[in-house]
C-alpha positions as CSV (number, residue, x, y, z in Angstrom):
1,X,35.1,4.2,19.6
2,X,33.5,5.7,22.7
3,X,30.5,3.0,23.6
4,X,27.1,4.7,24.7
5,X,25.4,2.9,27.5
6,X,22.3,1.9,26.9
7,X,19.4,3.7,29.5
8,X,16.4,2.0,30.3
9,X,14.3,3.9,28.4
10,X,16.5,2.4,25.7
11,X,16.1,-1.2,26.5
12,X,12.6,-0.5,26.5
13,X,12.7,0.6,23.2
14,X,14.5,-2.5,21.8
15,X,12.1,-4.6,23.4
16,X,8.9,-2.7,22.3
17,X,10.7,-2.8,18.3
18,X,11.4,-6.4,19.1
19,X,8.1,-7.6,20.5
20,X,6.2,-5.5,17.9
21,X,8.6,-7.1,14.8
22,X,7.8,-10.6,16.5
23,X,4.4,-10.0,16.4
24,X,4.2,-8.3,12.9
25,X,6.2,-10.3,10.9
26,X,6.1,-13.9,11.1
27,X,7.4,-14.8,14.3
28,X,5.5,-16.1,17.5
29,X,2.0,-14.9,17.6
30,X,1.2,-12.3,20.1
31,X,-0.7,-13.7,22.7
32,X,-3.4,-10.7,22.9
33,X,-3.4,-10.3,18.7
34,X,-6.2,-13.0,17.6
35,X,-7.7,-12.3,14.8
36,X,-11.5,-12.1,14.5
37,X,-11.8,-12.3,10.7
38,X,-11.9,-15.6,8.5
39,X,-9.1,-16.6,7.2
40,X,-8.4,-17.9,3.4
41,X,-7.1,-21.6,4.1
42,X,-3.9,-22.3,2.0
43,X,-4.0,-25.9,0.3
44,X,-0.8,-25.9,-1.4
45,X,1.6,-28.5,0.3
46,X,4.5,-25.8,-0.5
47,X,3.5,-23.4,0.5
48,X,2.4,-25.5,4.1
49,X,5.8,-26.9,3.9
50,X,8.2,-24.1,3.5
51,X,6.0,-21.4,6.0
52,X,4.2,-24.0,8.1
53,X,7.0,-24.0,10.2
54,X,6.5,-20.4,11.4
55,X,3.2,-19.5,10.6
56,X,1.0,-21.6,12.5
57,X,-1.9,-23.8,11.1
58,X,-5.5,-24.4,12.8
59,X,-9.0,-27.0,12.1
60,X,-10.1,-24.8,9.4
61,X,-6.2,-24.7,6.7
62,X,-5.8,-21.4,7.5
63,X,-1.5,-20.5,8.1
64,X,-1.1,-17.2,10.1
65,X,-0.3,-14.0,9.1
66,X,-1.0,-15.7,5.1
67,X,-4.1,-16.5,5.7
68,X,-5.7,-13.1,6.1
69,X,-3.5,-11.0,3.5
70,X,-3.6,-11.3,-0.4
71,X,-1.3,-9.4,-2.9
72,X,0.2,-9.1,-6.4
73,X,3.0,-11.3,-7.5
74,X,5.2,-9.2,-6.8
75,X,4.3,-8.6,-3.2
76,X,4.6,-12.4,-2.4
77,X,7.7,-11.9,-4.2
78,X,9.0,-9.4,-1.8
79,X,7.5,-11.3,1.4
80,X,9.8,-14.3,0.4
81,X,12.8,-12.4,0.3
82,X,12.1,-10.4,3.5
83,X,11.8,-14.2,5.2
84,X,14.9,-15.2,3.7
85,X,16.6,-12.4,4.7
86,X,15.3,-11.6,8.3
87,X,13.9,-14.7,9.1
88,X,16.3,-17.4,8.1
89,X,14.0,-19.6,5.2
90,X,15.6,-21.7,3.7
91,X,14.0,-22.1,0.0
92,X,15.5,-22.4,-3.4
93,X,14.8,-19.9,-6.2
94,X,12.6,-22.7,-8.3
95,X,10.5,-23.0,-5.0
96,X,9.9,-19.5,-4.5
97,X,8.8,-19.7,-8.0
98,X,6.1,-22.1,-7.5
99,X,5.2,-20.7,-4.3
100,X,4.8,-16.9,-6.0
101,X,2.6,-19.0,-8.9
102,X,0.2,-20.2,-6.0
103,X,0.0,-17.6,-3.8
104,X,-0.4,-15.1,-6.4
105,X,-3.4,-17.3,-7.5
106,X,-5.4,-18.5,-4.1
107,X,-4.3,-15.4,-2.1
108,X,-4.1,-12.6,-4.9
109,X,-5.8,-9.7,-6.3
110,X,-9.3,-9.9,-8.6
111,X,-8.4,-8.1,-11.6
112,X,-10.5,-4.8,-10.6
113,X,-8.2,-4.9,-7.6
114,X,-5.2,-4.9,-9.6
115,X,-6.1,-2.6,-12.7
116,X,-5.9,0.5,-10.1
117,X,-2.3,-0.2,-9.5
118,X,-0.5,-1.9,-12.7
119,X,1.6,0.9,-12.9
120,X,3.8,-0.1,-9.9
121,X,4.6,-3.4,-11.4
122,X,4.9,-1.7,-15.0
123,X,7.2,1.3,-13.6
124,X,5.7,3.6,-14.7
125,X,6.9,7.4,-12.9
126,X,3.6,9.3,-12.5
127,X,2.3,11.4,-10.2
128,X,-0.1,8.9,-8.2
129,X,-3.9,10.6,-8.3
130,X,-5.5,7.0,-6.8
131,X,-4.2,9.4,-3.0
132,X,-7.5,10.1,-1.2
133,X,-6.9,13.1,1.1
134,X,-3.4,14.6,2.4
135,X,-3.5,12.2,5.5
136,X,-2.9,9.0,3.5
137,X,-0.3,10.5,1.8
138,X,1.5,11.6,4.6
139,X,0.8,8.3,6.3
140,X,1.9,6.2,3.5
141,X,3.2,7.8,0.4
142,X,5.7,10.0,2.1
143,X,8.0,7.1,1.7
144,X,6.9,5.2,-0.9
145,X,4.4,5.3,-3.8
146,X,0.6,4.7,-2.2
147,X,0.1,2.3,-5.3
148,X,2.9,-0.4,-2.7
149,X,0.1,-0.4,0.9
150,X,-3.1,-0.6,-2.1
151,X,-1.4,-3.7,-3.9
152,X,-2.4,-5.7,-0.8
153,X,-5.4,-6.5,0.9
154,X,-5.6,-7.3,5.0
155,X,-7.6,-8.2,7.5
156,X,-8.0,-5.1,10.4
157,X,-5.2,-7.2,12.5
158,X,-2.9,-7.3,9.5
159,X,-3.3,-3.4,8.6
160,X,-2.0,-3.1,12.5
161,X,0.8,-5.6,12.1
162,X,1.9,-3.9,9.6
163,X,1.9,-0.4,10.7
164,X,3.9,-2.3,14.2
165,X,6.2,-3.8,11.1
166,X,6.6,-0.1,9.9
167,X,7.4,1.1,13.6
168,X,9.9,-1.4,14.3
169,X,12.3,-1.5,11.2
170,X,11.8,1.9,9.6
171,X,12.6,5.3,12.6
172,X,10.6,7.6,10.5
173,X,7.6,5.6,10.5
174,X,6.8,6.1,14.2
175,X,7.2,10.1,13.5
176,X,4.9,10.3,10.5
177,X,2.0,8.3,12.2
178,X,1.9,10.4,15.4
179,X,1.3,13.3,13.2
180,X,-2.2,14.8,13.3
181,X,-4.6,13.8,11.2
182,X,-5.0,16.7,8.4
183,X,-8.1,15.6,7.0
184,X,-10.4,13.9,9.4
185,X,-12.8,14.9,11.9
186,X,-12.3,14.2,15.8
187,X,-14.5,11.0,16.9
188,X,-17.5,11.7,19.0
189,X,-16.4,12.2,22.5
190,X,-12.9,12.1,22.2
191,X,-11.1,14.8,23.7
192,X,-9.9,17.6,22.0
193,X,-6.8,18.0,22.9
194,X,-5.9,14.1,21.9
195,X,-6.0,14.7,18.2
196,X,-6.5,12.1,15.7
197,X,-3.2,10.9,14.1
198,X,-2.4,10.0,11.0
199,X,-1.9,6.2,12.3
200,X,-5.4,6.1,13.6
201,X,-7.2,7.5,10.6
202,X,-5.5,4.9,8.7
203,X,-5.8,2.0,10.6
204,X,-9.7,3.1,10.2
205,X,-10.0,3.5,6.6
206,X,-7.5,0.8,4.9
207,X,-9.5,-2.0,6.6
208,X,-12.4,-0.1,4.4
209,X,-11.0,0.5,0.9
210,X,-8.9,-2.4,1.0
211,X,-10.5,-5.3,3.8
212,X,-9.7,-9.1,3.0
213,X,-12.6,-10.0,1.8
214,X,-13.9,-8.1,-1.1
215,X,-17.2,-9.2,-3.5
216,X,-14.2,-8.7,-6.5
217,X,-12.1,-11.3,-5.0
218,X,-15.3,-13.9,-4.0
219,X,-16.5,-13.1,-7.8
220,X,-13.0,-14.0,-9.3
221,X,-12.5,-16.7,-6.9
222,X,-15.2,-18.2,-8.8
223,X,-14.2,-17.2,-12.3
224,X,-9.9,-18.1,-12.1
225,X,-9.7,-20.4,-14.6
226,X,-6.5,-21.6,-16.7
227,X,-5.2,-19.3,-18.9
228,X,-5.6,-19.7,-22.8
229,X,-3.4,-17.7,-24.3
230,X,-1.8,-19.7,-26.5
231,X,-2.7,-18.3,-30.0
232,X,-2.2,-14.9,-32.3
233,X,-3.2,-11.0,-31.0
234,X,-2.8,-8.1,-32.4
235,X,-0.5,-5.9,-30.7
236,X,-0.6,-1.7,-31.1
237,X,3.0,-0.1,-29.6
238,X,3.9,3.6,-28.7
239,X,7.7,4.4,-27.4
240,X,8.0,7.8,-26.5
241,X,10.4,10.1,-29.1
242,X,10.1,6.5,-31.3
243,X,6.9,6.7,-32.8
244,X,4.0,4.2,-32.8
245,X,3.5,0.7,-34.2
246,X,1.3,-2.5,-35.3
247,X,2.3,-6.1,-35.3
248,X,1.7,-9.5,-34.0
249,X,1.9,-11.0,-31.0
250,X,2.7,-15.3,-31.5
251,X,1.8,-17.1,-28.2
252,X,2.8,-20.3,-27.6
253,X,2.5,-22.8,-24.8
254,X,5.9,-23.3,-22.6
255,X,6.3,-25.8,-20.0
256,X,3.8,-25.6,-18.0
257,X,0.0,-24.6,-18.4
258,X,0.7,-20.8,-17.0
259,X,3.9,-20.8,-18.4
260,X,4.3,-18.9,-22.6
261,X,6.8,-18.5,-25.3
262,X,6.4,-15.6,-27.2
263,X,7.3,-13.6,-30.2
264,X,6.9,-10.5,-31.8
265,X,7.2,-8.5,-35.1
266,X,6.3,-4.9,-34.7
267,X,6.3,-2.1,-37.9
268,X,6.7,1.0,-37.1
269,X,3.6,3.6,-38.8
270,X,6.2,6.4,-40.0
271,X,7.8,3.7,-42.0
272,X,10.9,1.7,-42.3
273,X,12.0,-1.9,-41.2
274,X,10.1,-4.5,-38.9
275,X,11.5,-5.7,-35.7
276,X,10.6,-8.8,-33.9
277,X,11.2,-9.7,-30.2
278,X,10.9,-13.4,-28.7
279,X,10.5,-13.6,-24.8
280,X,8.8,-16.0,-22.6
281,X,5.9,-14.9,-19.9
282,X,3.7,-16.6,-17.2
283,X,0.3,-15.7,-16.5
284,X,-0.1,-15.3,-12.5
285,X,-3.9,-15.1,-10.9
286,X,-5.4,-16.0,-14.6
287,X,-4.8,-12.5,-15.8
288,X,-1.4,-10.7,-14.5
289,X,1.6,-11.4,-17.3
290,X,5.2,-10.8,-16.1
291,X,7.3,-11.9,-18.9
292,X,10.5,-11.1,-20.8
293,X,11.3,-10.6,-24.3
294,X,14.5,-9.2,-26.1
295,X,15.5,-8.4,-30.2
296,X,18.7,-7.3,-31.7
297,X,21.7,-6.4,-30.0
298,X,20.7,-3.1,-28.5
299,X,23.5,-0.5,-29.7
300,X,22.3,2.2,-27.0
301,X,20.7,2.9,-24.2
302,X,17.4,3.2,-25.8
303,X,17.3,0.9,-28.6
304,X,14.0,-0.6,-29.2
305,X,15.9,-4.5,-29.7
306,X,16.6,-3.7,-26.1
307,X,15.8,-7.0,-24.0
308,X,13.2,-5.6,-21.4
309,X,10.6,-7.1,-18.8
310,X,7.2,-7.4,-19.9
311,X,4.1,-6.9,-17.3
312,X,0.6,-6.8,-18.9
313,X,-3.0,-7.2,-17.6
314,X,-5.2,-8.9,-19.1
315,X,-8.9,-8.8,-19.2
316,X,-10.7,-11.2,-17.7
317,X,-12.4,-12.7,-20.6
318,X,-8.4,-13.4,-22.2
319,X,-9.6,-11.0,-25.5
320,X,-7.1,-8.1,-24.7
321,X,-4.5,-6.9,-22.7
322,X,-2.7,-3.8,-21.7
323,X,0.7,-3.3,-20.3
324,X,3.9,-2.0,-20.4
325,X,7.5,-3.5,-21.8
326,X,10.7,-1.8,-19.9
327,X,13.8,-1.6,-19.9
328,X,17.5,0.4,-18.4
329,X,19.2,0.6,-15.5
330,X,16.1,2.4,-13.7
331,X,13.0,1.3,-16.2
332,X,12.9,4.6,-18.2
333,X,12.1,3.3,-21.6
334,X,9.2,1.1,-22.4
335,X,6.7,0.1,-25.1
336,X,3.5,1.0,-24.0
337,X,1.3,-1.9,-25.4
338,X,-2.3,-2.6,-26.0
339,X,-3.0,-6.6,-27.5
340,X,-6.6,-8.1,-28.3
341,X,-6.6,-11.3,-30.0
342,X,-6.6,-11.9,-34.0
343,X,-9.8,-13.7,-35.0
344,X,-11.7,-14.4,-38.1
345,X,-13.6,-10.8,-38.0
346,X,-12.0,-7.6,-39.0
347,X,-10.3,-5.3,-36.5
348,X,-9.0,-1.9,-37.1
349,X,-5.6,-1.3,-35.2
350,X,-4.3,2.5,-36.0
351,X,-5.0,5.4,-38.4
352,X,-2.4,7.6,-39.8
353,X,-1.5,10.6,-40.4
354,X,-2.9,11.4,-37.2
355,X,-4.6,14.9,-36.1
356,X,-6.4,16.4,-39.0
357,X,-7.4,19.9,-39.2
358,X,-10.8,21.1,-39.7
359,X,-11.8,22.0,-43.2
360,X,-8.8,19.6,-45.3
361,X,-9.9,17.9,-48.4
362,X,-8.2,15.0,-49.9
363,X,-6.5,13.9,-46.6
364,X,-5.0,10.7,-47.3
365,X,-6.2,8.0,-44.5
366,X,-4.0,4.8,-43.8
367,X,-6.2,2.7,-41.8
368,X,-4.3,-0.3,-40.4
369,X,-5.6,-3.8,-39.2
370,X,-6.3,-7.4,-39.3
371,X,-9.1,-8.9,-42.2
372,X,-10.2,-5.9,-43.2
373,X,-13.4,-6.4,-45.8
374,X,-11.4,-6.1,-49.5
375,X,-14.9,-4.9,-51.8
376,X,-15.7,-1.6,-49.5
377,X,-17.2,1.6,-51.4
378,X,-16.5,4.8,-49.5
379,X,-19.9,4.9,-47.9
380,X,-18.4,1.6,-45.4
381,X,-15.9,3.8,-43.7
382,X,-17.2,5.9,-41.0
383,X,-14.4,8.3,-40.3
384,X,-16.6,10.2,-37.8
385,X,-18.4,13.2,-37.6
386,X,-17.6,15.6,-40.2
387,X,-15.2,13.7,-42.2
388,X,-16.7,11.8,-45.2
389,X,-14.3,9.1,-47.0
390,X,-14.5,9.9,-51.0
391,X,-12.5,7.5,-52.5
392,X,-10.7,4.2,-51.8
393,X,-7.1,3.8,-52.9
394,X,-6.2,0.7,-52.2
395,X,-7.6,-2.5,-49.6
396,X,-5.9,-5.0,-48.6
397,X,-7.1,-7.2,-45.3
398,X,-3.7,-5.5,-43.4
399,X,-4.5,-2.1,-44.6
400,X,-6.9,0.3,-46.2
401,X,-5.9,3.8,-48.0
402,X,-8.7,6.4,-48.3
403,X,-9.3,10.1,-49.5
404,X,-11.3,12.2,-46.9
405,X,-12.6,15.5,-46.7
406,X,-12.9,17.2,-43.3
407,X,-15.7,20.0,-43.2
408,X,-14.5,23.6,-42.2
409,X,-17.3,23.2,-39.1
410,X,-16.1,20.0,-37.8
411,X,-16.2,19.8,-34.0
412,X,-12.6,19.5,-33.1
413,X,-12.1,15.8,-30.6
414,X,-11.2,12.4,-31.4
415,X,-13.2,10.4,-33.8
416,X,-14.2,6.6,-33.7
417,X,-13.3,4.9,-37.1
418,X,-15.7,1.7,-37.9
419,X,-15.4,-0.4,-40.9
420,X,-17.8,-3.8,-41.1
421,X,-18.4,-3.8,-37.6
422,X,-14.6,-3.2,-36.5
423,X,-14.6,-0.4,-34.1
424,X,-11.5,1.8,-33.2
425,X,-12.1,4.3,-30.6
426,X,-10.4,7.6,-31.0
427,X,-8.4,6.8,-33.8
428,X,-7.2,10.1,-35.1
429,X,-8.0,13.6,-34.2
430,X,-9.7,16.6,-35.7
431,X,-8.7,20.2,-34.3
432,X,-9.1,23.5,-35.8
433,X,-5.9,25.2,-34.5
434,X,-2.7,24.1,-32.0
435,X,-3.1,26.5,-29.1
436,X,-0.5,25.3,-27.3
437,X,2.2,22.7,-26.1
438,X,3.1,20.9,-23.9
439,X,7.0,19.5,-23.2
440,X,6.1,15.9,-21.9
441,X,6.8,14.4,-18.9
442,X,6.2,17.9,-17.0
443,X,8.1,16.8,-14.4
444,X,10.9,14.3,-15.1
445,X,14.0,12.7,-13.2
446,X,17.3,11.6,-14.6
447,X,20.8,10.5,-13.1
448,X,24.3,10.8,-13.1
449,X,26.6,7.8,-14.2
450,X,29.0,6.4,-16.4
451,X,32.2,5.9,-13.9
452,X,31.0,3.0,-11.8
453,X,26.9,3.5,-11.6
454,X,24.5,3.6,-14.9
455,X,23.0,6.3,-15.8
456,X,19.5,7.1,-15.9
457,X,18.2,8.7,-19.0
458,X,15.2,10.7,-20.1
459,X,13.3,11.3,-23.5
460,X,11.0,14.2,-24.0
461,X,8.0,14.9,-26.3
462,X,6.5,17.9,-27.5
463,X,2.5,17.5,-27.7
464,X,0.1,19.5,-28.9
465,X,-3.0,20.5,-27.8
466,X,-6.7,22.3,-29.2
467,X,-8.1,24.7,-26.9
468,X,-11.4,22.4,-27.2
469,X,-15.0,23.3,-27.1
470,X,-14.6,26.2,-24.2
471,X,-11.6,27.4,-26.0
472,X,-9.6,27.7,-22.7
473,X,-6.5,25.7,-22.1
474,X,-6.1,23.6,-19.6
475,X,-9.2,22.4,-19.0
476,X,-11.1,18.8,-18.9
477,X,-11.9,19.0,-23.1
478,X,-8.7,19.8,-24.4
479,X,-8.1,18.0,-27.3
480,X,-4.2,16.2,-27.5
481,X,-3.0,16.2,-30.9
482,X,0.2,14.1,-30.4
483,X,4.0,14.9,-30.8
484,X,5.1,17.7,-32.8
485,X,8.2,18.8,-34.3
486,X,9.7,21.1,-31.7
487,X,13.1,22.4,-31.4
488,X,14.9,22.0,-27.6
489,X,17.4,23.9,-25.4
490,X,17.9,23.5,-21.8
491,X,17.4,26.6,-19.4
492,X,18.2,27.2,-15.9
493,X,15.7,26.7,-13.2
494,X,17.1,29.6,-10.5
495,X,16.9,27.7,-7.7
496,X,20.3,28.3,-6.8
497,X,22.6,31.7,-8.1
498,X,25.3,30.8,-10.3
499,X,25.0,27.2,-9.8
500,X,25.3,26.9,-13.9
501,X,23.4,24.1,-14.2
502,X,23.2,23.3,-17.6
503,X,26.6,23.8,-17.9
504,X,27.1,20.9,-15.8
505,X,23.8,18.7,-15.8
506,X,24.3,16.8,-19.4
507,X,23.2,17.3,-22.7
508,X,19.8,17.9,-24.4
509,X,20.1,16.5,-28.0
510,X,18.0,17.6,-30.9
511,X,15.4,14.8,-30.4
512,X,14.9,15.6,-26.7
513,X,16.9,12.7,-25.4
514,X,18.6,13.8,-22.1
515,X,21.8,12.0,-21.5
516,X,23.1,12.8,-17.8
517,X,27.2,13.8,-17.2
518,X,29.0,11.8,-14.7
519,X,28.7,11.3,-11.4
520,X,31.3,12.1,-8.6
521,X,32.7,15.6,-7.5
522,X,33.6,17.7,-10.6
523,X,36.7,19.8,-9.7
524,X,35.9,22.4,-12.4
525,X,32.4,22.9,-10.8
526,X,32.5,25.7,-8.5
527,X,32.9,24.0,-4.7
528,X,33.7,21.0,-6.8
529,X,30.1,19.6,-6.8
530,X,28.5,16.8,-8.2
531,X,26.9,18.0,-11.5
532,X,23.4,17.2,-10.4
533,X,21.2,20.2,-10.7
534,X,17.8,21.4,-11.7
535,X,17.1,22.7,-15.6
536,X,14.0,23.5,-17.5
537,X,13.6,21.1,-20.8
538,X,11.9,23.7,-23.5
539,X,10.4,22.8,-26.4
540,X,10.1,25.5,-29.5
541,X,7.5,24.4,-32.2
542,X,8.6,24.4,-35.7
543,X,5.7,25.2,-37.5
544,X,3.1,26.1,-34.8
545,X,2.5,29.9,-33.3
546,X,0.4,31.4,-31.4
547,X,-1.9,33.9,-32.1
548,X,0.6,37.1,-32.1
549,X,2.8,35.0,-34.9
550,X,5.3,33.4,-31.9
551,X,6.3,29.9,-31.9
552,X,4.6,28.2,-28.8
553,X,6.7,26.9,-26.2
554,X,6.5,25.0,-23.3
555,X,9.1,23.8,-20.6
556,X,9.4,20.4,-18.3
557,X,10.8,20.4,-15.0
558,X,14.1,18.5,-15.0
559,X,16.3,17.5,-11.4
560,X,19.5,15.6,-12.8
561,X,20.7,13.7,-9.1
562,X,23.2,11.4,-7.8
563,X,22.5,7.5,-8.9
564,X,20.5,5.1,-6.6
565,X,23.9,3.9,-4.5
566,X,20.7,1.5,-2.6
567,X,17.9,0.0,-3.4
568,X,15.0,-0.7,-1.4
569,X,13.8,-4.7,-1.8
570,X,12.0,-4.4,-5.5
571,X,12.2,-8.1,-6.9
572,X,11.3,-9.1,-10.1
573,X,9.0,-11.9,-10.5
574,X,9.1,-12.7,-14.2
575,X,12.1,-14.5,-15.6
């Protein structure tokens, strides 16, 4: 191998990155880098223990560096392993454990802070809309999602350090902040040939949106308390292409006051057999569950007994929670889950059949919960505007089965259903016609597997919509009616000529579920490719046409690629 002397300028360079990493990531202070901020003194004798050795206590508790960032679970999660890794810490998996639990909790986020960006820890694949302008996003989503910088809060020195940090490990970085900056104005006085970068602008507004010290954090500072979970909720499920479900959520203490054990039963509203799920959880900051939970065997990729990581959020007053459950290879099936907790008054959990249309009579209403009232005469249901309950079926406290009748002039939108105080919000909705579809996620990603790498899967939906109030589609009051039956094909996006994409891709079954080919060069692929590719998903409805007597369609955007051969540091924190 022919060795490549190294110039000056090149030395330079290694010293610079090497300087810059010292400074930035938990080795010797710089000697000019002082920070002017107060710190948040850390009190746990771990945590003094296993970083005190490196970051460097003064009078007042504070450790550098961790005294003047704060972050989610997961980001002390992924700050441990970085040390372990690059810096040589020596720590055993119980003790990053405890040190996640109290850094999480005296240097994390309030739960406004948090809400913003659950669905980084719940995995969610979305197109990120929390991006301010097109310089942040080149500055720091061009990599990564933005929700990863926003999970953190620094001081104005820590922003720096870790825009140095950036420079010094990653050769792109240094590229992407010299930029220009697209959407901000030149300071007074500067001249106007030195253009604002996209490094600048940043390390101007992230000490802004997301300083240190925040009234949300002083406020929940205050409020952390511990968690009391323990007890039963009310849990409310969707899966996408599996329907929607009710159940119970059983929490029970585990071994330690933030530690839970956990189980399930979940009924499904088209019908058919319960499932239950047991798991364990831990409650991080007083609000932030990461938890695990499995049921049956799972038989396929996207069976619901599937065991799968939990991460929910929990409101601060510990009445309800949201989340996500997910599982596979890369986290593309989940339960979407909403819990509040079962008390003594009535709650109202779902309402089937689902979207009515305008000017029915003798729709038959299942209304779902938990004590509902059993002596009710029609005139206690409020179905909403322009739907009048008639008769009463059957009551039970689980479950209530009404006749309705839905005037021809009803206002088509979601309606609030209230029984005895109970209150679900948008329960079911009314519409007058489907004006079109929509084949759901617009945009989706799947990948190749089965030889020696996973695959990655995808499930579509078909939803559809009422044109709304303005009658356009499209727009801001477009009513969403939910899944509908749809038939499915696969088309090619023409990217490429005779590429033959869905010849190669995978296969689309009936129920939308995408199941990727293998990876590896396919020799009777033209060139002998990889069958990764680019398709359209299209959904055909069944029994819905548009206004010259065609079935609606719609089509997702599809790229089939090559598995994740590596991984960028994600850890887990649940168990």
């Amino acid at each position: 191998m022919k060795r490549v002397p190294i110039t000056k300028f090149g030395l330079l360079a290694l010293f610079s990155a090497s300087v810059v990493f010292a400074q930035a990531d938990g080795g010797p202070d710089g000697a000019t880098m002082k920070e002017s901020e107060p710190g948040i003194p850390v009190a746990d004798p771990l945590v003094k223990e296993k970083c005190g050795s490196c970051h460097t206590a003064d009078g007042k508790g504070n450790l550098s560096r961790i005294s003047w960032v704060r972050t989610t679970p997961e980001g002390w999660a992924q700050a441990i392993k970085r040390m372990v890794r690059l810096n040589g810490l020596d720590i055993t998996p119980e003790e990053s454990r405890t040190i996640v639990k109290s850094l999480a909790s005296s240097h994390g986020l309030a739960p406004e802070e948090a809400k913003t960006v659950m669905y980084l820890p719940e995995k969610r694949i979305i197109d990120e809309t929390i991006i301010p302008n097109e310089t942040m996003h080149g500055a720091c989503a061009s990599c990564h999602a933005y929700a990863q910088p926003m999970s953190w809060r620094r001081s104005k020195l820590e922003w720096q350090n870790l825009e140095n940090l950036h420079v010094a490990l990653y050769s792109q970085a240094d590229a992407q902040y010299r930029r220009p900056a697209e959407d901000a104005e030149q300071p007074a006085g500067r001249d106007p040939k030195d253009k604002l970068t996209r490094g600048e602008y940043a390390l101007t507004y992230l000490p802004k949106v997301a300083g240190l010290h925040t009234p949300e954090w002083a406020a929940w500072s205050a409020r952390q308390k511990t968690p009391r979970l323990a007890g039963e909720w009310l849990v409310v499920a969707s899966v996408p292409g599996q329907g929607r479900f009710v159940g119970e959520y059983s929490v029970k203490p585990g071994k330690a006051a933030d530690e839970f054990v956990t189980s399930t039963t979940l009924r499904p509203l088209a019908g058919g057999a319960a499932m239950t799920r047991t798991g364990t959880g831990i409650i991080y900051a007083g609000y932030s569950w990461r938890g695990s939970s499995k049921g049956a065997t799972a038989a396929k990729p996207d069976d619901m007994g599937s065991a799968a990581r939990e991460t929910m959020w929990f409101a601060p007053d510990q009445q309800s929670a949201m989340g996500r459950w997910f599982w596979g290879e890369y986290q593309e099936f989940g339960y979407d889950v909403k819990l509040v907790r079962a008390t003594a008054a009535p709650a109202i959990l779902a309402v089937t059949p689902g979207p009515v249309k305008a000017g029915t009579k003798g729709t038959q209403f299942h209304i779902l919960g938990h004590n509902l009232p059993a002596s009710l005469t029609p005139a206690d249901i409020d179905l909403g505007m322009g739907v009048t309950a008639t008769k009463i079926l059957s009551a039970s406290p689980t479950e209530l089965v009404v006749t309705a009748d839905v005037t021809p002039a009803a206002t088509a939108g979601q309606r609030d259903v209230a029984i005895a105080g109970a209150v679900l919000e948008k329960a079911f909705p009314v519409y007058r016609n489907i004006d079109f579809i929509k084949a759901t996620p617009e945009t989706a990603l799947a990948r190749l597997g089965g030889i020696k790498f996973a695959k990655g899967y995808q499930q579509f939906e078909a939803i559809g919509y009422d044109n709304g109030l303005d009658g356009k589609p499209n727009t801001g009051d477009d009513v969403a009616l939910g899944p509908i039956d749809a038939t499915w094909s696969m088309q090619e996006f023409m990217s490429v000529y005779y590429d033959d994409d869905t010849k190669y891709v995978g296969a689309l079954s009936p129920s939308a579920f995408f199941t990727p080919a293998e990876e590896g060069p396919n020799p009777a692929r033209r060139f002998g490719r990889n069958n990764y590719g680019e398709v359209w998903a299209v959904a055909t409805a069944k029994n819905a046409k548009d206004k010259f007597g065609k079935p609606l369609s719609a089509r997702a955007y599809l790229v089939v690629t090559v598995p994740m051969y590596q991984r960028w540091d994600q850890p887990e924190v649940s168990r």
